[in-house]
N, CA, C and O atoms as a GROMACS GRO file, in nm:
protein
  552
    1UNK      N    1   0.085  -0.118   0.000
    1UNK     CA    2   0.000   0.000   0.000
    1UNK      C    3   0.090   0.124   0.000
    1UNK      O    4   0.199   0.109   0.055
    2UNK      N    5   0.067   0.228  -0.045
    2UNK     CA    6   0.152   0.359  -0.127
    2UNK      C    7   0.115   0.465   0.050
    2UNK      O    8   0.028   0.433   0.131
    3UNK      N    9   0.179   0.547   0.061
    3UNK     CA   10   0.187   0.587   0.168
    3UNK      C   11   0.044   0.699   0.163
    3UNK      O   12   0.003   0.736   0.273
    4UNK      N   13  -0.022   0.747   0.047
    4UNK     CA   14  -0.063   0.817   0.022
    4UNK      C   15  -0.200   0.799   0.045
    4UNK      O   16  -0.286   0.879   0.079
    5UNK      N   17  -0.204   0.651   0.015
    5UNK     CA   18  -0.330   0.579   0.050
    5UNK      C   19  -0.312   0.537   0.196
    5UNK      O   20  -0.406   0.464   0.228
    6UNK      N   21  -0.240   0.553   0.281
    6UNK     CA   22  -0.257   0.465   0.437
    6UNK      C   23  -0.296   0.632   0.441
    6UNK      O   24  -0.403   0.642   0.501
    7UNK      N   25  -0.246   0.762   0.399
    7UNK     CA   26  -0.320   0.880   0.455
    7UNK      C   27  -0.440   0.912   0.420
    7UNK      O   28  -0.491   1.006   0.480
    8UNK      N   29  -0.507   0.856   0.333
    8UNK     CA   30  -0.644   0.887   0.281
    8UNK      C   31  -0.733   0.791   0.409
    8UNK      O   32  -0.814   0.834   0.491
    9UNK      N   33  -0.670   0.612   0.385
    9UNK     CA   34  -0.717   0.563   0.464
    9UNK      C   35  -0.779   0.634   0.633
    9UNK      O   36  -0.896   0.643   0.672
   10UNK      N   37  -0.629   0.683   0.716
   10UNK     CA   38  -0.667   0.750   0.803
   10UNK      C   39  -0.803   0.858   0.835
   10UNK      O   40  -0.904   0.839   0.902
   11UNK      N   41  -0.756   0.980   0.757
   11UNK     CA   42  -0.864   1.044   0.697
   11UNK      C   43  -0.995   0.978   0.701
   11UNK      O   44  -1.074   1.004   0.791
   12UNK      N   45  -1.022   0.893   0.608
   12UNK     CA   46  -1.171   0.804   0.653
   12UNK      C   47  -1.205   0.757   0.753
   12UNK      O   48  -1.316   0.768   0.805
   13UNK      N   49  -1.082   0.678   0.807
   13UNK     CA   50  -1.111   0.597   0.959
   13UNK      C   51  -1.182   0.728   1.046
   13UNK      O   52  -1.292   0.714   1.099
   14UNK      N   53  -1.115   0.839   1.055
   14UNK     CA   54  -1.148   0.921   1.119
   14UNK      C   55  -1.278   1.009   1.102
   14UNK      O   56  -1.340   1.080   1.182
   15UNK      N   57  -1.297   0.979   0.965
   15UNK     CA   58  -1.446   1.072   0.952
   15UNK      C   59  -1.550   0.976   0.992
   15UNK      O   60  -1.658   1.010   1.040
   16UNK      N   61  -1.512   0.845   0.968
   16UNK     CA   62  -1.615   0.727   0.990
   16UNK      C   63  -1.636   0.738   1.190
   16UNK      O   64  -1.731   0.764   1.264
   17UNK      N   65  -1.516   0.707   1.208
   17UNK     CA   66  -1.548   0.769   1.341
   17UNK      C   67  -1.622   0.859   1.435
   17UNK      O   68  -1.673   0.848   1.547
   18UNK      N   69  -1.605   0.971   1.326
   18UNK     CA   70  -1.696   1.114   1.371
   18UNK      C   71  -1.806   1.067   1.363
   18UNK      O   72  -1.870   1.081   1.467
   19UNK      N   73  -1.882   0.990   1.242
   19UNK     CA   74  -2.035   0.979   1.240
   19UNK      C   75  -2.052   0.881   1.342
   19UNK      O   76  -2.137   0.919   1.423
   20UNK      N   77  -2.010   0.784   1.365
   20UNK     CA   78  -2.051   0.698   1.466
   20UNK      C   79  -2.052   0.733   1.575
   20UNK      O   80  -2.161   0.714   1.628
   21UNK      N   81  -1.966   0.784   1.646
   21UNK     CA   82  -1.967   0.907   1.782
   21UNK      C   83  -2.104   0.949   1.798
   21UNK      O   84  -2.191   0.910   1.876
   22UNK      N   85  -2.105   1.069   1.678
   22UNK     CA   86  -2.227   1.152   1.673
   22UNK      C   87  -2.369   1.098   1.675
   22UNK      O   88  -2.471   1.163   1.695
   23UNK      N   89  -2.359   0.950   1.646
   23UNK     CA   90  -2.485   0.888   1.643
   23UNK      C   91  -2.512   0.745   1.784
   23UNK      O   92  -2.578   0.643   1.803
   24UNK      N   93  -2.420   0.821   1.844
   24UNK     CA   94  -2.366   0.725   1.924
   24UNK      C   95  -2.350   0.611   1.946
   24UNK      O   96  -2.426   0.564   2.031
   25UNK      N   97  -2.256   0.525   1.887
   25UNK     CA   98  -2.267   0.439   1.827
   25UNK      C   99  -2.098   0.417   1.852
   25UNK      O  100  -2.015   0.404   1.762
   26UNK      N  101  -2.066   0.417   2.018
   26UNK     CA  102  -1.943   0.443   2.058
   26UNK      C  103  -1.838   0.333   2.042
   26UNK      O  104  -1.724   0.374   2.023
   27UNK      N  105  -1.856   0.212   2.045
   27UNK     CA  106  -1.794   0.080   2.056
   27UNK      C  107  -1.703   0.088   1.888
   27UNK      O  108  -1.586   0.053   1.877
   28UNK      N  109  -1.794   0.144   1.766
   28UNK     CA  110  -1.765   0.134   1.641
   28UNK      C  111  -1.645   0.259   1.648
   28UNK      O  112  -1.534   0.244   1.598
   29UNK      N  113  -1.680   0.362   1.705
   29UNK     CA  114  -1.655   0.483   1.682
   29UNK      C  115  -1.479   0.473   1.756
   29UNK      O  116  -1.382   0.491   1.684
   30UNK      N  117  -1.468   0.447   1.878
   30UNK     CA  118  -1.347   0.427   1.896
   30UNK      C  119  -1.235   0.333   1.836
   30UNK      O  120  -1.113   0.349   1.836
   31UNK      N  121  -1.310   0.233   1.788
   31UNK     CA  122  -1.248   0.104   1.739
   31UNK      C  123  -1.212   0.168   1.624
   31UNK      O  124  -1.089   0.159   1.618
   32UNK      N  125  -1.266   0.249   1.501
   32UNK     CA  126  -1.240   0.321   1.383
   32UNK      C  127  -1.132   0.435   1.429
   32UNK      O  128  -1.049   0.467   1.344
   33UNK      N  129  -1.127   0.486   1.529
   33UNK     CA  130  -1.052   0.596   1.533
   33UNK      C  131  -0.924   0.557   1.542
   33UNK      O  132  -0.834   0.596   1.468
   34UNK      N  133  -0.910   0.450   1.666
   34UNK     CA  134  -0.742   0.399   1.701
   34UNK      C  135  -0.711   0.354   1.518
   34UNK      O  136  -0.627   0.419   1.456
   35UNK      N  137  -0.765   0.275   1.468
   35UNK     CA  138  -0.699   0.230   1.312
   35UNK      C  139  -0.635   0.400   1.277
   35UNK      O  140  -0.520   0.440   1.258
   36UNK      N  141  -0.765   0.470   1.278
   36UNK     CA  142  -0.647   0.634   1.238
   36UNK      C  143  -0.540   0.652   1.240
   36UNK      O  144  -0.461   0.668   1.148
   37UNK      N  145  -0.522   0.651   1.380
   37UNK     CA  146  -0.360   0.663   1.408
   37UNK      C  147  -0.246   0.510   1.346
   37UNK      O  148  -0.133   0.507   1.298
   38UNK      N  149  -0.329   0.424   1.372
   38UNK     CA  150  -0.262   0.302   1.331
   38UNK      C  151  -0.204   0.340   1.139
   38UNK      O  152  -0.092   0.321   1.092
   39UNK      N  153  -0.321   0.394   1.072
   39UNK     CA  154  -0.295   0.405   0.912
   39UNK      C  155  -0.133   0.503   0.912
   39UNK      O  156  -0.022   0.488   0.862
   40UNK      N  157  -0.221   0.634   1.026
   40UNK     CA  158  -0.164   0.726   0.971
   40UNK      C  159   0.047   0.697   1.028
   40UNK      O  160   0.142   0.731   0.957
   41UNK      N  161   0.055   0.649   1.126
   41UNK     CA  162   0.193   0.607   1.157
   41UNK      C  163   0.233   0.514   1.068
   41UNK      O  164   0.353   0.531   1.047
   42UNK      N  165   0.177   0.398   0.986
   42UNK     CA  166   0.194   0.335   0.894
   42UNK      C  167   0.230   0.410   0.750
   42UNK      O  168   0.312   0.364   0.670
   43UNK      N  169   0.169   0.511   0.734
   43UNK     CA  170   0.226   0.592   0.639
   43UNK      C  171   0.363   0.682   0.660
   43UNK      O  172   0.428   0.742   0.575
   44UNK      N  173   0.379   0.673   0.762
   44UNK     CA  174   0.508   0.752   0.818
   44UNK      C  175   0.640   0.662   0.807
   44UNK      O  176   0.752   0.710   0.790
   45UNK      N  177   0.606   0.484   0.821
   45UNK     CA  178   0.676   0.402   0.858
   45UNK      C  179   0.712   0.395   0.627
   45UNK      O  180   0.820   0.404   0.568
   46UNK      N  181   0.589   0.380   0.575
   46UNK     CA  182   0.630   0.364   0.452
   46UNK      C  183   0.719   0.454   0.392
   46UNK      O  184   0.793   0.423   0.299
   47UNK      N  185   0.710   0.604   0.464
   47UNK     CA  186   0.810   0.696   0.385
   47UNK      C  187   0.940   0.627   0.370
   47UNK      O  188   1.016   0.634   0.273
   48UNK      N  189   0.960   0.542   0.508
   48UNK     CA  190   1.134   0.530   0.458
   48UNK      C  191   1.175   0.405   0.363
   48UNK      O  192   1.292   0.375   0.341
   49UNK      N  193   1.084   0.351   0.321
   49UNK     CA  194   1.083   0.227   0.193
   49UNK      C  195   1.152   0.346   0.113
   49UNK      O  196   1.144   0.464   0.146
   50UNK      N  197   1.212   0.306   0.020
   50UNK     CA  198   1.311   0.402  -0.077
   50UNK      C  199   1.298   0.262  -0.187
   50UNK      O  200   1.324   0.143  -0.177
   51UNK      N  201   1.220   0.390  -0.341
   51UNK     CA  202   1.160   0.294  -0.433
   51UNK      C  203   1.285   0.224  -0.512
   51UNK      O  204   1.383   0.294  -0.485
   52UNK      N  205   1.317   0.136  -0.583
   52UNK     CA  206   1.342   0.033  -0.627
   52UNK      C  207   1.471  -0.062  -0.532
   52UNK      O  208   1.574  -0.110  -0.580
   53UNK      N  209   1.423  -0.069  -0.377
   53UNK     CA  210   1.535  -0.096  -0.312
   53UNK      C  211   1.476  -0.188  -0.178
   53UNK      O  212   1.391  -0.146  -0.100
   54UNK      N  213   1.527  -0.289  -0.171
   54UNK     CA  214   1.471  -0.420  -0.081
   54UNK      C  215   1.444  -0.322   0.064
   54UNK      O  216   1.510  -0.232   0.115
   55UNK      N  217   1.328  -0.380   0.097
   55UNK     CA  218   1.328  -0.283   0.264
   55UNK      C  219   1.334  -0.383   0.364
   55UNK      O  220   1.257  -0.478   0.372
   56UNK      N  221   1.442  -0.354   0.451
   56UNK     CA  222   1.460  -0.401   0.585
   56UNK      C  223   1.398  -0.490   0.618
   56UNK      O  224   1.320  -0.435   0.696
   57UNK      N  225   1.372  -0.595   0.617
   57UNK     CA  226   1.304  -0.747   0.639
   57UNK      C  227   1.258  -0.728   0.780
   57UNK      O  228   1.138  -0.756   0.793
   58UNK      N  229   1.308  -0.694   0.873
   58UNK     CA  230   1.235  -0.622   1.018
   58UNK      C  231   1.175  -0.516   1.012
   58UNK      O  232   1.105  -0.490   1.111
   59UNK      N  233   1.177  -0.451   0.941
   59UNK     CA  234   1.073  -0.298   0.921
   59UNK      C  235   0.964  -0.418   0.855
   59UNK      O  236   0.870  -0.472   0.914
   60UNK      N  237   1.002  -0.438   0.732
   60UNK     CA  238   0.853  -0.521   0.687
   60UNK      C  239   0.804  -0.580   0.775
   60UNK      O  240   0.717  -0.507   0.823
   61UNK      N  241   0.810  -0.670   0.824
   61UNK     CA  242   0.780  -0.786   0.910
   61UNK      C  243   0.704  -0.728   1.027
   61UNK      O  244   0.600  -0.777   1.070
   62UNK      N  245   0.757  -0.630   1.071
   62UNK     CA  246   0.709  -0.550   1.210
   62UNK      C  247   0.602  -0.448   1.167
   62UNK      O  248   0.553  -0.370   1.248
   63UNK      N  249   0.559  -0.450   1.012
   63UNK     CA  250   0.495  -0.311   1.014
   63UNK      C  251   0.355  -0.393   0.984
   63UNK      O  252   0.250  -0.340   0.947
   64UNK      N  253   0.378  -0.533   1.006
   64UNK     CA  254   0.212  -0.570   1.006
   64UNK      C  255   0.183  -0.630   1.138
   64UNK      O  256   0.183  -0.746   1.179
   65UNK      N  257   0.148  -0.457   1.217
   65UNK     CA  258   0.101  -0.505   1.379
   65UNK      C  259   0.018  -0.408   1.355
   65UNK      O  260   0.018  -0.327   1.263
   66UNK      N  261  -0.068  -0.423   1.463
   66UNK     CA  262  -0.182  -0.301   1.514
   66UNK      C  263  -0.106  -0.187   1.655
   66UNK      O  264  -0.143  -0.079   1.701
   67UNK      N  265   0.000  -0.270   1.682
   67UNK     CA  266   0.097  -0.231   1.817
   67UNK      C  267   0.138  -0.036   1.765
   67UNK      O  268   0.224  -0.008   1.682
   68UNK      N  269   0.044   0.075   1.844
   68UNK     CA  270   0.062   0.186   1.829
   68UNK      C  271   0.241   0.243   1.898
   68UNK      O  272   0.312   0.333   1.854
   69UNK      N  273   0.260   0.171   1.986
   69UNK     CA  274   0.418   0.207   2.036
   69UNK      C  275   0.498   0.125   1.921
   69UNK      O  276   0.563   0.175   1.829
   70UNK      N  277   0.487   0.049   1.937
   70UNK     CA  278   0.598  -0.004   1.836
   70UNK      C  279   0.594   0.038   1.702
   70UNK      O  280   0.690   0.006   1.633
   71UNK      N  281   0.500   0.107   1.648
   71UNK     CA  282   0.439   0.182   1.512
   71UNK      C  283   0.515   0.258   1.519
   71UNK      O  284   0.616   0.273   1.449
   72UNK      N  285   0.465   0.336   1.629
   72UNK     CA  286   0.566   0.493   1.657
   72UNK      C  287   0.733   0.469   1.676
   72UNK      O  288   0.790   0.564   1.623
   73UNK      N  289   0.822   0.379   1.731
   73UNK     CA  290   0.944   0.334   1.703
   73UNK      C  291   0.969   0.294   1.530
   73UNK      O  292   1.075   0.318   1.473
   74UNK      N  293   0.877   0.242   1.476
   74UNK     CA  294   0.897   0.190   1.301
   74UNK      C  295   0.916   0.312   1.259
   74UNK      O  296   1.015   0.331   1.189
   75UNK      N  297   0.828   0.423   1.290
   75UNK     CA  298   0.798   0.524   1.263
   75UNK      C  299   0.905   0.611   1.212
   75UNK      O  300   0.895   0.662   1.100
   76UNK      N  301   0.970   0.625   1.261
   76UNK     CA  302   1.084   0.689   1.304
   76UNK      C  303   1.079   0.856   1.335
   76UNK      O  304   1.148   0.952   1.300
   77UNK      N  305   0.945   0.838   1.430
   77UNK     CA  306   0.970   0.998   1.472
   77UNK      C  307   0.954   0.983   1.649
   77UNK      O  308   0.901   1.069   1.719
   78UNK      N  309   1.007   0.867   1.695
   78UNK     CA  310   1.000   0.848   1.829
   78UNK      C  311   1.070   0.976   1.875
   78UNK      O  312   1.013   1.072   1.927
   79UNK      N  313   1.228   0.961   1.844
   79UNK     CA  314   1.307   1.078   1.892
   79UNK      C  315   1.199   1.232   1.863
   79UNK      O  316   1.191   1.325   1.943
   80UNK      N  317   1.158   1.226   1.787
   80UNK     CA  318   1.120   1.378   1.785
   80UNK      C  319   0.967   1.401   1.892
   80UNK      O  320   0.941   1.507   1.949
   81UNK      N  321   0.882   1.278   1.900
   81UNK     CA  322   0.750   1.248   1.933
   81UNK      C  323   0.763   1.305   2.101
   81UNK      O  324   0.693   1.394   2.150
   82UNK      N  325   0.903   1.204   2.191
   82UNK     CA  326   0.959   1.244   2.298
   82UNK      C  327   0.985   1.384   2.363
   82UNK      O  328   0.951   1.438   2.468
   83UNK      N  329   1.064   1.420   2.247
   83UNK     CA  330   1.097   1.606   2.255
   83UNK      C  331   1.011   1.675   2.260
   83UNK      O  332   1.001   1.764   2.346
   84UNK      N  333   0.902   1.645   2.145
   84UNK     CA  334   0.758   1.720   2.148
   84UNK      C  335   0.684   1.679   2.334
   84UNK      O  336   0.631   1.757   2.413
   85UNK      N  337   0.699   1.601   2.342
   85UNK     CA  338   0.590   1.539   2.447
   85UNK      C  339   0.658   1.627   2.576
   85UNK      O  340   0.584   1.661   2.668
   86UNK      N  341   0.807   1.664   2.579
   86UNK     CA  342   0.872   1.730   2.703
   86UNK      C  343   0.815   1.916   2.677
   86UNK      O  344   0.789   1.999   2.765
   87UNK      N  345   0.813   1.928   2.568
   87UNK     CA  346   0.716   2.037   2.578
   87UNK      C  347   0.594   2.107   2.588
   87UNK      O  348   0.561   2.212   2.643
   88UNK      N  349   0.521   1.998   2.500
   88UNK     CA  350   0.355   1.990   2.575
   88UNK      C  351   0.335   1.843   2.638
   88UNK      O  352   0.348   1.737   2.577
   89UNK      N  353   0.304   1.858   2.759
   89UNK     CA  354   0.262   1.781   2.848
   89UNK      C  355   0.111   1.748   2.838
   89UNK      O  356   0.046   1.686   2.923
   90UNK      N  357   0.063   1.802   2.716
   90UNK     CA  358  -0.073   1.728   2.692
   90UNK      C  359  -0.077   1.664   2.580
   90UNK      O  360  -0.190   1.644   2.536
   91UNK      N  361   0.019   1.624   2.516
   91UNK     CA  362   0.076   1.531   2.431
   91UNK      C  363   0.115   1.427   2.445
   91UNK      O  364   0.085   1.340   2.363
   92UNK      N  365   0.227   1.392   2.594
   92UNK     CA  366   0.222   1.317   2.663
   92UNK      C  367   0.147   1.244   2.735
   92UNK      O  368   0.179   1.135   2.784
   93UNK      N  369   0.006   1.319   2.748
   93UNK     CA  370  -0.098   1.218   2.841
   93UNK      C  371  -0.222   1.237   2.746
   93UNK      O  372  -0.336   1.213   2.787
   94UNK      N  373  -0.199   1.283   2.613
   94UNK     CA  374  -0.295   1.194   2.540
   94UNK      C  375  -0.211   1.081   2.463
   94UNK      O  376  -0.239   1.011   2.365
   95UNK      N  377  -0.126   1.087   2.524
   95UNK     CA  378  -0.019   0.932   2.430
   95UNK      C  379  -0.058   0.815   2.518
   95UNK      O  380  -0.036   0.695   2.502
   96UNK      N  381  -0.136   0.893   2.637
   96UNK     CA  382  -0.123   0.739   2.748
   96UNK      C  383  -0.254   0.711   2.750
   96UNK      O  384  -0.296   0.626   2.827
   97UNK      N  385  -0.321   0.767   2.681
   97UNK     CA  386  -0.466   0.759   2.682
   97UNK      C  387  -0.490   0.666   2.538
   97UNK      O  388  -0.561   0.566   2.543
   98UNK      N  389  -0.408   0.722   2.371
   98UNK     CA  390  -0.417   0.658   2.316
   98UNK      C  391  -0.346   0.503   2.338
   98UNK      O  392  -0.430   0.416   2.313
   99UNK      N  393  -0.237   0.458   2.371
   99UNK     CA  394  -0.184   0.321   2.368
   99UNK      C  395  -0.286   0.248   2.379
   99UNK      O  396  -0.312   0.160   2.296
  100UNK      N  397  -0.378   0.281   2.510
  100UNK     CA  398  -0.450   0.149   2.509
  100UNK      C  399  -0.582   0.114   2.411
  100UNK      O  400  -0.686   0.053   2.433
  101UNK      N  401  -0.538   0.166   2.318
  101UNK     CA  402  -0.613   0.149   2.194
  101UNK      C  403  -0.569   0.006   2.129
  101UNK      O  404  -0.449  -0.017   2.144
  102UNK      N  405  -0.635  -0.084   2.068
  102UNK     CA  406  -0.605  -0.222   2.069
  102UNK      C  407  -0.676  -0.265   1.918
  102UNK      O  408  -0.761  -0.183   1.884
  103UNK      N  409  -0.662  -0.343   1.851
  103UNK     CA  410  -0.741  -0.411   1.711
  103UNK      C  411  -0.826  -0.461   1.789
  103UNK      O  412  -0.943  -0.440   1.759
  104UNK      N  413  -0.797  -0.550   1.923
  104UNK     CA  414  -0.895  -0.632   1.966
  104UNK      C  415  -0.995  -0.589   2.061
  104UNK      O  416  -1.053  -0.657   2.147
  105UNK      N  417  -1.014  -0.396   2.017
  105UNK     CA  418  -1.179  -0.365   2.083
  105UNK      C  419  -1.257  -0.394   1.964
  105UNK      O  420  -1.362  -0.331   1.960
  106UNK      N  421  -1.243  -0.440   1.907
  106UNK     CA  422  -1.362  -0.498   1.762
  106UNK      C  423  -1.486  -0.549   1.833
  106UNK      O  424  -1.607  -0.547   1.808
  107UNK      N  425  -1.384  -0.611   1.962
  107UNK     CA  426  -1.462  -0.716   2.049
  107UNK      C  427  -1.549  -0.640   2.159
  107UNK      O  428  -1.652  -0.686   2.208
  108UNK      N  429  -1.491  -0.511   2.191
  108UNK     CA  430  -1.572  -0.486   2.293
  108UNK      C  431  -1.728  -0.398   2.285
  108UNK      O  432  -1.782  -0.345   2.188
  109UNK      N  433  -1.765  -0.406   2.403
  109UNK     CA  434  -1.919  -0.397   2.390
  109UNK      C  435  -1.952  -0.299   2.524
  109UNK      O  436  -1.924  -0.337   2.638
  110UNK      N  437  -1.996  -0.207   2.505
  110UNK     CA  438  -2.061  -0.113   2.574
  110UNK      C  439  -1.942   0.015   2.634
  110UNK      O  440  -1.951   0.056   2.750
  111UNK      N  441  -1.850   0.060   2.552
  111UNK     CA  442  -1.776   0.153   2.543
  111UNK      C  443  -1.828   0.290   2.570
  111UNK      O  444  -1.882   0.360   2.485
  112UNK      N  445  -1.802   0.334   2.734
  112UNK     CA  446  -1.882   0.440   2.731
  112UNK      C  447  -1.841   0.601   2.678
  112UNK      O  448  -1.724   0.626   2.652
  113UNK      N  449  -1.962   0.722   2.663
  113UNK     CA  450  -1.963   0.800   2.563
  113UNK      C  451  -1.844   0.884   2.625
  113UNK      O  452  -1.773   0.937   2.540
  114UNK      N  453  -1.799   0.914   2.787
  114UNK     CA  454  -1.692   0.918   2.820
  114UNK      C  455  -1.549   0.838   2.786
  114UNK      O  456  -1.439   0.887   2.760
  115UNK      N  457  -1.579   0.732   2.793
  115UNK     CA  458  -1.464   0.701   2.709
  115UNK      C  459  -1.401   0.720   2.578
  115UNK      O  460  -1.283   0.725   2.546
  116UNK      N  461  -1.515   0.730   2.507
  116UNK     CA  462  -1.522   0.772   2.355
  116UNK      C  463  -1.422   0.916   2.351
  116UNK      O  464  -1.310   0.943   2.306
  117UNK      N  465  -1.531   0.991   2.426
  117UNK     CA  466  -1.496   1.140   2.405
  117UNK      C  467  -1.358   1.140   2.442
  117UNK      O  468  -1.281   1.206   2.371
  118UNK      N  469  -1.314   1.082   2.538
  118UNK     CA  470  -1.162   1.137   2.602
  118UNK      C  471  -1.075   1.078   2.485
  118UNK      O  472  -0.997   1.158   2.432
  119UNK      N  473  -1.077   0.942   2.434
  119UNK     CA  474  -1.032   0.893   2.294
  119UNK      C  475  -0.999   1.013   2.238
  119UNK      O  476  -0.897   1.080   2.251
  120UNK      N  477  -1.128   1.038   2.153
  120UNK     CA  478  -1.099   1.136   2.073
  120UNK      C  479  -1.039   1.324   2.082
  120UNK      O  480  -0.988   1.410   2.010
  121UNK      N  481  -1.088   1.305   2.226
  121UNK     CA  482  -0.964   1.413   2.285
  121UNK      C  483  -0.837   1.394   2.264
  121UNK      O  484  -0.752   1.472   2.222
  122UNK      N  485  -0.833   1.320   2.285
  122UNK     CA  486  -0.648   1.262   2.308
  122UNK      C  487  -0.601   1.249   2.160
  122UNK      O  488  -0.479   1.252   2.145
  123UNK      N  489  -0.693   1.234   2.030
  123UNK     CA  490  -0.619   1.165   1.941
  123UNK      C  491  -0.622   1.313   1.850
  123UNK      O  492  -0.519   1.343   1.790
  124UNK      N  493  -0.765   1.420   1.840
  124UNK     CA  494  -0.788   1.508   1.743
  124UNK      C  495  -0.775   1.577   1.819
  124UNK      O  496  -0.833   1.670   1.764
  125UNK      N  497  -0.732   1.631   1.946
  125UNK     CA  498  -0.679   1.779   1.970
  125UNK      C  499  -0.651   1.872   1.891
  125UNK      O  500  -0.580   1.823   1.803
  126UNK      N  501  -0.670   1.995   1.871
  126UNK     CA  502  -0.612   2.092   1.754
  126UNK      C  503  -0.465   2.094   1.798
  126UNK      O  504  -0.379   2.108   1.711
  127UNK      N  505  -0.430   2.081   1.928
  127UNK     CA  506  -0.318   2.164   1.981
  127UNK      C  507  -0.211   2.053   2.034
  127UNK      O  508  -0.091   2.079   2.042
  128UNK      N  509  -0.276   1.907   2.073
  128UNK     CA  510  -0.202   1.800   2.141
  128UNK      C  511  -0.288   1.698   2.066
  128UNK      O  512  -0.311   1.616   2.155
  129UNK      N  513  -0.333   1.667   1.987
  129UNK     CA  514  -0.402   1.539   1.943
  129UNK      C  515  -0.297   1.436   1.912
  129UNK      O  516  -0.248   1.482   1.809
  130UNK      N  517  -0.247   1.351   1.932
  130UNK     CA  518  -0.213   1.243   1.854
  130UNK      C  519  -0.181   1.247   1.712
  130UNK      O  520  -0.080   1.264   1.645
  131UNK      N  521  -0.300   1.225   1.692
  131UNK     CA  522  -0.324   1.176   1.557
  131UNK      C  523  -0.305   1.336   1.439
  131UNK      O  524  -0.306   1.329   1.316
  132UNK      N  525  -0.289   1.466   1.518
  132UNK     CA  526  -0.287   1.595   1.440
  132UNK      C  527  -0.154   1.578   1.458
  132UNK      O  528  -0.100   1.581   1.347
  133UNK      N  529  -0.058   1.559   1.564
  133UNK     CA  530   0.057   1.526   1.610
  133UNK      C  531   0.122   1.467   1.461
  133UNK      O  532   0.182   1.536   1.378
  134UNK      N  533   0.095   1.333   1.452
  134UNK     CA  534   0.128   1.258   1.330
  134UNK      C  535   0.116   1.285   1.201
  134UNK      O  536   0.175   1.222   1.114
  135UNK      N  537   0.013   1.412   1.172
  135UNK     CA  538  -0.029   1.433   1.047
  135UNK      C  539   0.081   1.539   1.038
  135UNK      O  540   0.085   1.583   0.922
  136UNK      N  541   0.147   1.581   1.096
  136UNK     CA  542   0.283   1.717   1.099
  136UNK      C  543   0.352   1.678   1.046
  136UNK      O  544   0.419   1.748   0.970
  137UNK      N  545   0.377   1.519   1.061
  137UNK     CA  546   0.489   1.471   1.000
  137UNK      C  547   0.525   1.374   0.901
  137UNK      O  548   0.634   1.326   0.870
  138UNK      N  549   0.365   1.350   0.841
  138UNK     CA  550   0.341   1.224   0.750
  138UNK      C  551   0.401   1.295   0.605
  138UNK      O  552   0.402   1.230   0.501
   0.00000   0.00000   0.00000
C-alpha cells in the first residue's frame, strides 16, 4: 500500500469515526478511530521504503502489527515524538490515553460516551491530538 493511500485511509477511519460518535454508536466509533492513528503512523513508517530498493526485512515484518508504540518506534519519529511530548505535556498524556487502543476492541461492547470522548480528545486535539501530532509529519 503507497503511503498516500494509508493517509487517505486514516482520513476516513477518522471521519467514519466522527459519524458513529455523533450517532452514538461508541464501541464502532473508537475502534475506527485507534486504526487512524494506526494508518496514519503506517504511512510515516512507509516513507522510509526508498523505491526500487529491498526494505529491511524487520521494518517489513514489524509493520504488520496493530501495536501503536511499536508503530511509533517503526515510525521513526519516536526521537522527535519524545521532545515534542517534554514540551507539551498534553501530548504526553494523550499518548497514554491513546496506547491502550487495541485491534482487539472490535470485540468490545458497551464503550462508554466518556470514554469515547476522552479517545478522541487525546487523538484530534487541535493543539495536542495524537493523531494531528502525526499528520505534521506524515
Amino acid at each position: 500500500m503507497h503511503k498516500e493511500d494509508l493517509k487517505q485511509v486514516s482520513r476516513f477511519r477518522a471521519r467514519e469515526a466522527r459519524i458513529l460518535y455523533e450517532h452514538g454508536r461508541f464501541d464502532g466509533a473508537y475502534y475506527l478511530l485507534g486504526y487512524a492513528i494506526e494508518c496514519s503512523l503506517k504511512s510515516c513508517i512507509a516513507s522510509q521504503v526508498k523505491k526500487d530498493t529491498m526494505p529491511n526485512k524487520k521494518l517489513t515484518n514489524n509493520f504488520y502489527t496493530h501495536d501503536l508504540e511499536n508503530l511509533l518506534g517503526l515510525s521513526g519519529l519516536k526521537q522527535q515524538f519524545e521532545s515534542d511530548c517534554k514540551a507539551n505535556n498534553d501530548l504526553k498524556i494523550n499518548w497514554a490515553v491513546v496506547i491502550n487502543w487495541s485491534e482487539t476492541t472490535r470485540y468490545n461492547h458497551g464503550i462508554s460516551w466518556r470514554e469515547t470522548k476522552d479517545f478522541f480528545d487525546a487523538v484530534q486535539d487541535k493543539q495536542s491530538g495524537v493523531l494531528t501530532w502525526v499528520m505534521k509529519y506524515w
